[in-house]
N, C-alpha and C positions, 0 to 999 in steps of 0.2 A: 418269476412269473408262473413257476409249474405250482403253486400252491393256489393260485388264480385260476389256472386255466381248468384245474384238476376239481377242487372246492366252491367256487364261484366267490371266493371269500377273500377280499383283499386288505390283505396283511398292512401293505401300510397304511391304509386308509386308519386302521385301527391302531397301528401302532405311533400314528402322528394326533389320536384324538380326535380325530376327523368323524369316525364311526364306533358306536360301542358296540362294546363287547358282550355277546350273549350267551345264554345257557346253551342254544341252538348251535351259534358259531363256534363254542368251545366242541360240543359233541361232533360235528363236521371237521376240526382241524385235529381234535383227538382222533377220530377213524383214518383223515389222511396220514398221521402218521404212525397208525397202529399203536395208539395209547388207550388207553381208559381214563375216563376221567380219575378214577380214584389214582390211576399210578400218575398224572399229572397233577395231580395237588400233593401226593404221597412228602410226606417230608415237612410240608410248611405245619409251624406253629401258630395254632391259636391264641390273637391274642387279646387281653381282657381290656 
C-alpha cells in the first residue's frame, strides 16, 4: 500500500492489466524509488 499511498500509483492495477503503464507512471515510481529511468531499463537488450 506504501507505493499507493506515497505515488497515487496503484501497482496492482497495472500489474494485473487492469491499467497501463505510462511514461508519467514510470517517472513517478522511478522517483519513489530513487531510480532513473536510464538505471531502470540499464541492462535490457534491444531487440530486432
Amino acid at each position: 500500500m506504501e507505493v499507493l499511498d506515497t505515488t497515487n500509483v496503484n501497482a496492482a492495477r497495472v500489474e494485473s492489466n487492469r491499467q497501463n503503464m505510462t511514461v508519467k507512471t514510470l517517472i513517478t515510481l522511478c522517483a519513489h524509488y530513487h531510480i532513473t529511468l536510464g538505471e531502470l531499463f540499464e541492462g535490457i537488450e534491444k531487440e530486432v
